[in-house]
TORKOL-4160 file (C-alpha; in steps of 0.2 Angstrom, whole numbers, padded with zeros to 4 digits, m for minus):
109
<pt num="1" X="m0392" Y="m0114" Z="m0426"/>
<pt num="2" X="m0378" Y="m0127" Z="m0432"/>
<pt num="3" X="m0365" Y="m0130" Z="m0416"/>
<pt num="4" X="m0352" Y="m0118" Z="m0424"/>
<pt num="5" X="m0363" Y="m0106" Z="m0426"/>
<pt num="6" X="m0370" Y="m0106" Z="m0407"/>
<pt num="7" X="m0351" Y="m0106" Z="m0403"/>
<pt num="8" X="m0347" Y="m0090" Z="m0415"/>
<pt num="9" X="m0362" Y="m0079" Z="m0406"/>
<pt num="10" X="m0357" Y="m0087" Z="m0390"/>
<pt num="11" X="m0342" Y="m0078" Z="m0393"/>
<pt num="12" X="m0346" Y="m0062" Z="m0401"/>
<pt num="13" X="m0358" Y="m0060" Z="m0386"/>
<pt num="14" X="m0341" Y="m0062" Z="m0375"/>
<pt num="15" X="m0332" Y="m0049" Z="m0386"/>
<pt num="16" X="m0346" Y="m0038" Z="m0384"/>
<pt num="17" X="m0342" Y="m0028" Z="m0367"/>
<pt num="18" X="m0326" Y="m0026" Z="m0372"/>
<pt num="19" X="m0327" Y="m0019" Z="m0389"/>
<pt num="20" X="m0319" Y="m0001" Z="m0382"/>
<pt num="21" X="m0303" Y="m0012" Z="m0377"/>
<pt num="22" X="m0285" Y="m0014" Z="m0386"/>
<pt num="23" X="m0286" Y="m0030" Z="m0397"/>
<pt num="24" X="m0268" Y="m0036" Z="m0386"/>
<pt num="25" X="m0280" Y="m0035" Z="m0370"/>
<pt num="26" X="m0295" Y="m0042" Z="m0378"/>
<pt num="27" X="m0284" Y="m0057" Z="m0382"/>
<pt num="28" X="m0275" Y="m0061" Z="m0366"/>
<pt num="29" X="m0292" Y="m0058" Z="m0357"/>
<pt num="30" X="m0300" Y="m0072" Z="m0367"/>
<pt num="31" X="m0285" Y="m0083" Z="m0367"/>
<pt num="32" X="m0282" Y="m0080" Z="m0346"/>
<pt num="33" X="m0300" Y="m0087" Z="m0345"/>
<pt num="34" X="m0296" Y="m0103" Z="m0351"/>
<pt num="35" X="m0284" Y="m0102" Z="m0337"/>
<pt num="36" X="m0295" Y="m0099" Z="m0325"/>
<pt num="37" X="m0306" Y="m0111" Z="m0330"/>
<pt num="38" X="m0291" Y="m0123" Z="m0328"/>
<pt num="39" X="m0290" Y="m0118" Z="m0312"/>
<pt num="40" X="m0309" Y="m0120" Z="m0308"/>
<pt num="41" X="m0307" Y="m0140" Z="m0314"/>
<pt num="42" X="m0295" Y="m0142" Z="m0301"/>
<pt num="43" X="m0302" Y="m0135" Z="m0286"/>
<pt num="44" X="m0316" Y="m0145" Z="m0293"/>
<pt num="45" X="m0306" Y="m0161" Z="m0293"/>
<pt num="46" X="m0300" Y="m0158" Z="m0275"/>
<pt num="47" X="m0317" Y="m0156" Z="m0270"/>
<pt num="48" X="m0323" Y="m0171" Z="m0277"/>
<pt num="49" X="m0310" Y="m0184" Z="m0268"/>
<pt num="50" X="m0312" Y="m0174" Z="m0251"/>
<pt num="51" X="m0294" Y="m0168" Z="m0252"/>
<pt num="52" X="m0296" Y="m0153" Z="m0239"/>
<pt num="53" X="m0299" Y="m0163" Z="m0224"/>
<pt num="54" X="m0308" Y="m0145" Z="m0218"/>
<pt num="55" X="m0320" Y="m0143" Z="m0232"/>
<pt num="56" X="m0324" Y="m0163" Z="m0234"/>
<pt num="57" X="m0332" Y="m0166" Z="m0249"/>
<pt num="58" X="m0341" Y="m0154" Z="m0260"/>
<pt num="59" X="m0341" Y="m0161" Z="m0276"/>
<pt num="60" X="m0345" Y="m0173" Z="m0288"/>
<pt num="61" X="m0338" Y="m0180" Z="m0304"/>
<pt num="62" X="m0349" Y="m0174" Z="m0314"/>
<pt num="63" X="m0345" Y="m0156" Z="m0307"/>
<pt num="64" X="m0330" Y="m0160" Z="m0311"/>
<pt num="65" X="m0334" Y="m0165" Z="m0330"/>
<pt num="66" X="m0347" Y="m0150" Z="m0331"/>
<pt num="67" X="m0331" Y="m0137" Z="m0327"/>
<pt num="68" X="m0318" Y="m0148" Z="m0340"/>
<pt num="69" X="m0332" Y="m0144" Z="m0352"/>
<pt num="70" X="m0331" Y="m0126" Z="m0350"/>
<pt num="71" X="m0313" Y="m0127" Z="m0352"/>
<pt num="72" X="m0315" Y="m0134" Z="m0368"/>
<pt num="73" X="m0329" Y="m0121" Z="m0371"/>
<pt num="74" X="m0318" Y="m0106" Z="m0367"/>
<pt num="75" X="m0303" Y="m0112" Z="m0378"/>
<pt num="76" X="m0315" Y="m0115" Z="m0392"/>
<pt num="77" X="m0323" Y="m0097" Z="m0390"/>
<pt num="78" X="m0305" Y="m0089" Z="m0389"/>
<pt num="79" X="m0300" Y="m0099" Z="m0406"/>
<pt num="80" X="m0317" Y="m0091" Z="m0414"/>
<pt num="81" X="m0311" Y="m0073" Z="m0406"/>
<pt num="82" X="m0292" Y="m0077" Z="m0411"/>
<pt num="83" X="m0299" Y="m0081" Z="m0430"/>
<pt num="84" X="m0310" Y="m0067" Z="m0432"/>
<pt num="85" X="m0326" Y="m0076" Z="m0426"/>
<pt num="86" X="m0323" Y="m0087" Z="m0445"/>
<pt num="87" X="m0334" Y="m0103" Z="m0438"/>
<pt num="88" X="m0320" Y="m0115" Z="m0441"/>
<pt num="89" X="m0315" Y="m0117" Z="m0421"/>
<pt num="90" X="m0325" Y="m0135" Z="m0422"/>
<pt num="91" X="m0318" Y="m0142" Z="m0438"/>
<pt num="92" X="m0300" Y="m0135" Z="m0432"/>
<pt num="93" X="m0305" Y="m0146" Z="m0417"/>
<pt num="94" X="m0309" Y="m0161" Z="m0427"/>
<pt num="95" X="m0293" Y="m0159" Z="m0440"/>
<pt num="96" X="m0281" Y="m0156" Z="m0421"/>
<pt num="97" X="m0292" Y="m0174" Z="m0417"/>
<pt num="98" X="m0288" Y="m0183" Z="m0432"/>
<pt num="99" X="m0269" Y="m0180" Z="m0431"/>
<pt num="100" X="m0269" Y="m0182" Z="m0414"/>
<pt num="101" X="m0275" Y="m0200" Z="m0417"/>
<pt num="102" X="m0262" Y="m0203" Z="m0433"/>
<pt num="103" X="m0249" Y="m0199" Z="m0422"/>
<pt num="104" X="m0255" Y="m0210" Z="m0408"/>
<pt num="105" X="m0256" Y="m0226" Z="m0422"/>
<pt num="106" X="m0276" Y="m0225" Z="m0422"/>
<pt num="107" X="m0279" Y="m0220" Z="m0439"/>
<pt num="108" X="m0270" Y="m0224" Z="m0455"/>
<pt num="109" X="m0262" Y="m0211" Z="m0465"/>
C-alpha cells in the first residue's frame, strides 16, 4: 500500500463511526482534531523544557516531534475527508511545499 493510500484508509477508517452524522459535523469534528492535536504538541513542549516547576520534566523531544507528526497526520487525513478520500492529500502537500519554497526564493520559477 503506496503512502497515500495508507493515508486514504487511514482516513475512511476515521470517518467510519461517524458515518450516521451530518456531513457539517463530520467536518468540524475532523478539523477540531487537528486542534487538539495542536494543543497536544504544546503541552508536550512544556513538558519537554520542565516549564511547570510542579510536574518537572516529562518529556522528550522526540515526544514532542512524535505529537508534531500527528498534527500533520491529522491535517492530511481531514484534506483526504474534505476531498472525498481522492488520494491527492500528499501531492497537495508536495505542490503547497514547492510554492512555499518559490515564494521564500529557494526554487526558481
Amino acid at each position: 500500500m503506496t503512502p497515500a493510500e495508507q493515508l486514504v484508509a487511514l482516513s475512511r477508517w476515521i470517518d467510519a463511526p461517524n458515518a450516521h452524522r451530518d456531513p457539517e459535523a463530520q467536518a468540524w469534528s475532523r478539523i477540531a482534531k487537528v486542534g487538539e492535536e495542536h494543543g497536544e504538541v504544546i503541552a508536550a513542549y512544556i513538558g519537554a523544557i520542565g516549564q511547570n516547576p510542579r510536574k518537572g520534566v516529562t518529556h522528550t523531544l522526540e515526544d514532542v516531534v512524535d505529537e508534531l507528526l500527528d498534527v500533520a497526520l491529522t491535517a492530511l487525513a481531514a484534506v483526504e475527508h474534505l476531498r472525498g478520500h481522492d488520494g491527492a492529500a500528499l501531492s497537495l502537500l508536495e505542490d503547497k511545499l514547492a510554492r512555499v519554497a518559490r515564494r521564500a526564493g529557494l526554487l526558481d520559477g
